[in-house]
C-alpha positions in Angstrom: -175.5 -142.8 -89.2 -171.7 -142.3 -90.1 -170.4 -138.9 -89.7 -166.7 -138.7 -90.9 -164.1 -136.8 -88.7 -163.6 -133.5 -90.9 -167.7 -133.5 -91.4 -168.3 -133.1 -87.6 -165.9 -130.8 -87.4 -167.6 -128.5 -89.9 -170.7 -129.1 -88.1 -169.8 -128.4 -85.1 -168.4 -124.8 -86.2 -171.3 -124.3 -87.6 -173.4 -125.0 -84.2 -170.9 -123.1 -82.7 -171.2 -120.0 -84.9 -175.0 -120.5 -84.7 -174.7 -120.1 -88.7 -178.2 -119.0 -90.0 -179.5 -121.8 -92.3 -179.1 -120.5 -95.9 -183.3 -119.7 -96.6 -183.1 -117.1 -94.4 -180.7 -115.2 -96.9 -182.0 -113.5 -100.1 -180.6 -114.9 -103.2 -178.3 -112.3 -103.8 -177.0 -112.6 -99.8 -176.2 -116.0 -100.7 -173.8 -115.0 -103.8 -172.0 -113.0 -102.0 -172.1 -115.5 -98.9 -171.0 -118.1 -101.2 -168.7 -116.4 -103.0 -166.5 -115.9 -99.9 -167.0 -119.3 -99.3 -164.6 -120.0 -102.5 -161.5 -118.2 -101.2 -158.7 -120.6 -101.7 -155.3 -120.1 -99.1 -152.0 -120.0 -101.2 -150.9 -123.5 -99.9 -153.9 -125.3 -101.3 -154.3 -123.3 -104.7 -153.7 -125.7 -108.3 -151.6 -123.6 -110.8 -153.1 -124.6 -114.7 -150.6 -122.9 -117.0 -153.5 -122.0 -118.9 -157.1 -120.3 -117.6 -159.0 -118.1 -120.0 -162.3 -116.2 -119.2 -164.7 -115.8 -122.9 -168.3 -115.9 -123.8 -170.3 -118.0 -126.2 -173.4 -116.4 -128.3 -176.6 -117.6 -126.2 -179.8 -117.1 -127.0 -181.1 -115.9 -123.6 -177.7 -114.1 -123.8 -174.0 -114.2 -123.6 -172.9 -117.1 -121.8 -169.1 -116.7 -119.8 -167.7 -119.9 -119.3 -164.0 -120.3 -118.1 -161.4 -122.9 -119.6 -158.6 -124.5 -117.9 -156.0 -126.6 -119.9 -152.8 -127.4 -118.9 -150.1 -127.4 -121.6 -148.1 -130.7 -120.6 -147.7 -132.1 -124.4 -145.0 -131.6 -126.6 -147.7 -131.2 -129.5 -148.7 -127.9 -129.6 -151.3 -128.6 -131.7 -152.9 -131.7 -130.0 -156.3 -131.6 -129.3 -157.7 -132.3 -125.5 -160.5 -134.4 -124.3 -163.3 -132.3 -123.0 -165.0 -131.8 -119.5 -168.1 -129.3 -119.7 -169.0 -128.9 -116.5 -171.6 -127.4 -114.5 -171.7 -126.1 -110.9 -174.0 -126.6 -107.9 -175.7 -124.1 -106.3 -179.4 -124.4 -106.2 -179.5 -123.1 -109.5 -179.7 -119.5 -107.3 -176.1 -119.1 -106.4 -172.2 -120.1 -107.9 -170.6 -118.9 -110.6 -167.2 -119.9 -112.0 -165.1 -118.7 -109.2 -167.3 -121.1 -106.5 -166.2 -123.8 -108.4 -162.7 -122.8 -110.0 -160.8 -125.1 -107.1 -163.1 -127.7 -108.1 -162.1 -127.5 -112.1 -158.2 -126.8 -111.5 -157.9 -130.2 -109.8 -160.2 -131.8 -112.3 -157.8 -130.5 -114.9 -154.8 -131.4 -113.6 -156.5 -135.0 -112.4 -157.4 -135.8 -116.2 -155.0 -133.7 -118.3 -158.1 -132.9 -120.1 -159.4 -129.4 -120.9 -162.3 -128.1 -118.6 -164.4 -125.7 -119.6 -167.0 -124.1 -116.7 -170.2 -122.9 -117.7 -171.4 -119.7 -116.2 -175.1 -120.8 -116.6 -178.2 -117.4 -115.7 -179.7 -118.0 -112.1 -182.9 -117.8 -110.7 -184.8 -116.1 -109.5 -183.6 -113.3 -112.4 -183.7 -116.5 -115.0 -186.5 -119.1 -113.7 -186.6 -122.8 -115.2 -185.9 -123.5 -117.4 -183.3 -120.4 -118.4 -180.7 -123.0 -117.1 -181.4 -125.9 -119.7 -181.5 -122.9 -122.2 -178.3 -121.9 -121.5 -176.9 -126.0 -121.4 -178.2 -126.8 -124.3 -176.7 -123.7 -125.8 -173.1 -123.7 -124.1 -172.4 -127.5 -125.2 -173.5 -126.7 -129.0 -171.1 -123.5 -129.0 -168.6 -125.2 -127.3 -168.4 -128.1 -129.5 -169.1 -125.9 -133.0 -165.9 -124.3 -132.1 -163.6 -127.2 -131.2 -161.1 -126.5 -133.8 -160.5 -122.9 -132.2 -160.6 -124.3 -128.4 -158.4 -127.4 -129.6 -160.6 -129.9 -128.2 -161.4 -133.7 -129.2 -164.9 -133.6 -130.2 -165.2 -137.2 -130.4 -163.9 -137.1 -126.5 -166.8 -135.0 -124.3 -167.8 -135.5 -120.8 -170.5 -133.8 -118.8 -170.0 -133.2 -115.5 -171.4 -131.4 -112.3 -172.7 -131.2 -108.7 -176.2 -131.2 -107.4 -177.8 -128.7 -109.8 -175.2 -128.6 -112.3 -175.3 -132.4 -112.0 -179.1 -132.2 -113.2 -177.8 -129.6 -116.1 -175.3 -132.6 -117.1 -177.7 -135.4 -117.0 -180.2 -133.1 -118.9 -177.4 -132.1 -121.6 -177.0 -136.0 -122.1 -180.3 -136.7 -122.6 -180.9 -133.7 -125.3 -177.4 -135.4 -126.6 -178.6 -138.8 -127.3 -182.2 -137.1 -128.4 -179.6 -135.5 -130.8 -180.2 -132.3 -129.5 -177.0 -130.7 -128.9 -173.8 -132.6 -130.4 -172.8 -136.5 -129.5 -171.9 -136.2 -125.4 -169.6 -139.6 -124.5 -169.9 -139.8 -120.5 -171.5 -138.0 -118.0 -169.9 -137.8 -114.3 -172.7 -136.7 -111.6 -171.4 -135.6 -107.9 -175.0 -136.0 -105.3 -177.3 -134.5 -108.5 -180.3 -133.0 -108.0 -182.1 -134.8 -110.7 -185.8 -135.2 -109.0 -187.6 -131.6 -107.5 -190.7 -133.3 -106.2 -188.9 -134.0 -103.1 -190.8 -136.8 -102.3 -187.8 -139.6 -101.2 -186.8 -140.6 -97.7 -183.6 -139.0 -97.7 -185.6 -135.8 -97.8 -186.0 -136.4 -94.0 -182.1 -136.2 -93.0 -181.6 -133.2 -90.5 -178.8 -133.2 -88.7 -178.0 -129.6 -86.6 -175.5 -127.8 -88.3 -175.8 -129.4 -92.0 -175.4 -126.8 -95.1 -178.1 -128.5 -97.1 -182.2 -129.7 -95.8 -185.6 -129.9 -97.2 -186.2 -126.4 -96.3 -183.1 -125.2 -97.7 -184.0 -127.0 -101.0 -187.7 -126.2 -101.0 -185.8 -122.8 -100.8 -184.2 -123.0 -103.8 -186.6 -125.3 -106.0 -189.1 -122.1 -105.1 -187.3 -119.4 -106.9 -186.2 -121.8 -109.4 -189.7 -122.9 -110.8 -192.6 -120.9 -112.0 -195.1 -123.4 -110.8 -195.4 -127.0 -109.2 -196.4 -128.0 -112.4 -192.9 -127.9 -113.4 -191.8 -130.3 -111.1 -192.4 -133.0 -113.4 -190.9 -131.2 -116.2 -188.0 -134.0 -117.1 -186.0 -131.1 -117.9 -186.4 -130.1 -114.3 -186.3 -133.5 -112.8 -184.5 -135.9 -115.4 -185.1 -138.7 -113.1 -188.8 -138.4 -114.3 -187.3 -138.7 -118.1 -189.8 -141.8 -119.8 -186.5 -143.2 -122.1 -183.4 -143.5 -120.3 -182.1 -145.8 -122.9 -178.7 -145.8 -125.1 -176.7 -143.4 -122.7 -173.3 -142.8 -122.1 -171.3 -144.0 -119.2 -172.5 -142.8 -116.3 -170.3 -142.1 -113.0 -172.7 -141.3 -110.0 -170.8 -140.1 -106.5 -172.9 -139.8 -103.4 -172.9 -138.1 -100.0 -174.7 -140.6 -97.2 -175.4 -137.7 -95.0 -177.3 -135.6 -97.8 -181.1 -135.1 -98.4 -180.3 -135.8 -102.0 -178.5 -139.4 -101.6 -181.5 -141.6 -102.8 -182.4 -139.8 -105.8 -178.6 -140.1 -107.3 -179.2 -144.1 -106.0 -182.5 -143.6 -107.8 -181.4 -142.4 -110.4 -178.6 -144.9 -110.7 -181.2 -147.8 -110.3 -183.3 -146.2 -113.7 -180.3 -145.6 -115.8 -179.5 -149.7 -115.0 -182.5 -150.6 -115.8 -182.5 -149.5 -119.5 -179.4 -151.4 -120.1 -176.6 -148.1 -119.4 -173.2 -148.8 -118.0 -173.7 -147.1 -114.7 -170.9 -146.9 -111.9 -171.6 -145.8 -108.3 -169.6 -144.5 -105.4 -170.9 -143.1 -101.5 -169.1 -141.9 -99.5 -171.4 -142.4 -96.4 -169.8 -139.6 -93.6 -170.0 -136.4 -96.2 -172.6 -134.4 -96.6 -173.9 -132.1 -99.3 -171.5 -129.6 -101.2 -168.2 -131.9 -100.0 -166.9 -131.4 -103.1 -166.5 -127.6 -103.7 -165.4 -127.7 -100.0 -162.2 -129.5 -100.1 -160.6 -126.8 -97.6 -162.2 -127.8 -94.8 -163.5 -131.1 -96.0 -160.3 -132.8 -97.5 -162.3 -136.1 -98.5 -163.2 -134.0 -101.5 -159.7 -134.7 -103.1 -160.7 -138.4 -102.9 -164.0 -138.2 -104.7 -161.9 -135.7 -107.2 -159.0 -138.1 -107.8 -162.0 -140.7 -108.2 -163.9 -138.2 -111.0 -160.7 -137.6 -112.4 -160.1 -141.6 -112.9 -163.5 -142.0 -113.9 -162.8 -139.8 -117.2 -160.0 -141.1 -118.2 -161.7 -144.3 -118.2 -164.3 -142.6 -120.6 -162.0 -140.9 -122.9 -159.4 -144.6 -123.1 -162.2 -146.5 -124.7 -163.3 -143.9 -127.1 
C-alpha cells in the first residue's frame, strides 16, 4: 500500500501525539477540534479581493453561505461562472471557515465565483436537514444570480466526502428538475453510499484521521434509523436512474475507507452513458484536501479541480 512522504509524516505525529481517534469526541468537541484545525499561517493564506458573509431564506432556516470572487475583469459588470460548494465533515462538523483555504484557492484556480454553503449539522439537524438545506441554497442562489453577478447557464457543484454526497444529491434533484439546471459536478473522495458495506471499509492504518468506526460515528448521529441508509438521498450511489447527468469529475484518496465507493460510484455514473473523469491519488488519505498545510499534495488535486471547471464552464 503506497503511503506518500507528507502522509506518513502526518501519521506519524499523530502516533506520536497518541491523538484520540475522533468518536471519542462529542460532536460539538469536534467543531471546536476542527475548527482549530483550519488556522491558516500568513505565508500560505490566498488573498480574494472580494469575500462576503450573507444568508439565504431556508426553510429549515437561514442558511449563511460565504462568497469569494476575485475582481480581475475590466467589466464590472461581467457575470462569473459558479462553484456551489459544499464541505466535508461527517455532516457533524465544518462550517465555512474549515473549508475557506479550500474555496480561496478554488477561486483564484478558476477565476470563477465560489460560493460556500453553511449547510445545519447533525446531530441538532438529522438526515435529511442537509439535503433540505442543498436543495434550498442552490434554488436561492441561482434565483438571485442577477444580484450575485453570476452566469446561471455556468453552475458547478462541488464538495468533499459529505459535501461531496450534498453535490451529487443537488445534481440529481437538478436533472429531476428539482432545483435549477446544475452543469458539472466535481466530487473530492464522496461519501455517496452509508451502508458501509465495500472493502475499502477495512483500511486501518495507525494514526489515520478517518476509519469505519470513525464513520459509523458520524453516519450514527446523522440518521434517524438504518432504514435510511438506503435513502438515495443519503446514499446517492443507491439512486435507480443515474442517467443524462452532467460532467462528472471524481478525485480519490487510495489510503481512505471511502476510495471504492467514489470508484463505485464512478463505474454507475459510466454505465448510464455520463461523461465521467477520474483521478487517485493512491498515498493520501481522507480529508487531504482541506489539509494542504501539512499535506501539500492538496494543491495538486486543487490545481486539478480548478482545471476540471474550467473545462466545464469552456464548453458551455
Amino acid at each position: 500500500m503506497q503511503i506518500d512522504k507528507d502522509t506518513k509524516a502526518l501519521i506519524d505525529e499523530r502516533k506520536k501525539n497518541n491523538a484520540p481517534p475522533l468518536e471519542s469526541f462529542t460532536p460539538q468537541e469536534l467543531r471546536a477540534l476542527r475548527a482549530k484545525m483550519a488556522e491558516t499561517p500568513a505565508e500560505l493564506q490566498v488573498n480574494i479581493s472580494n469575500v462576503d458573509d450573507f444568508y439565504l431564506k431556508g426553510s429549515l432556516g437561514p442558511i449563511k453561505v460565504r462568497k469569494y470572487s476575485n475582481n480581475l475583469s475590466k467589466e464590472p459588470d461581467k457575470k462569473n461562472p459558479l462553484i456551489i460548494y459544499f464541505h466535508g465533515g461527517g455532516f457533524v462538523m465544518g462550517d465555512l471557515e474549515s473549508h475557506d483555504l479550500v474555496c480561496r484557492h478554488l477561486c483564484k484556480e478558476t477565476e470563477a465565483t465560489i460560493i460556500a454553503v453553511d449547510y445545519k449539522l447533525a446531530p441538532e439537524n438529522k438526515f435529511p436537514a442537509s439535503i433540505t438545506d442543498t436543495k434550498d441554497a442552490i434554488a436561492e442562489i441561482i434565483k438571485d444570480a442577477d444580484n450575485l453577478q453570476i452566469d446561471k447557464e455556468k453552475v458547478i457543484l462541488c464538495g468533499d466526502s459529505a459535501g461531496g454526497a450534498l453535490a451529487a444529491v443537488g445534481t440529481i434533484m437538478s436533472r429531476d428538475k428539482i432545483v435549477p439546471k446544475i452543469h458539472g459536478q466535481i466530487l473530492v473522495y464522496p461519501w455517496v453510499d452509508l451502508t458501509m458495506c465495500r472493502k475499502s471499509m477495512d483500511i486501518d492504518i495507525e494514526g489515520m484521521i478517518l476509519n469505519k468506526d470513525t464513520i459509523k460515528y458520524f453516519a450514527d448521529h446523522y440518521l434517524n434509523s438504518y432504514e435510511e441508509q438506503v435513502d438515495w438521498r443519503a446514499s446517492p450511489i443507491l439512486t435507480p436512474d443515474l442517467s443524462n447527468l452532467p460532467p462528472t469529475y471524481i478525485f480519490g484518496a487510495g489510503l481512505d475507507p471511502l476510495v471504492d465507493e467514489g470508484d463505485a460510484y464512478k463505474r454507475r455514473l459510466l454505465s448510464f452513458g455520463n461523461e465521467v473523469h477520474y483521478r487517485l491519488f493512491p498515498g493520501q488519505m481522507h480529508a487531504f484536501l482541506s489539509n494542504s498545510v501539512q499535506l501539500p499534495t492538496a494543491l495538486i488535486c486543487l490545481k486539478e479541480m480548478g482545471e476540471a471547471a474550467k473545462n466545464i464552464f469552456s464548453k458551455l
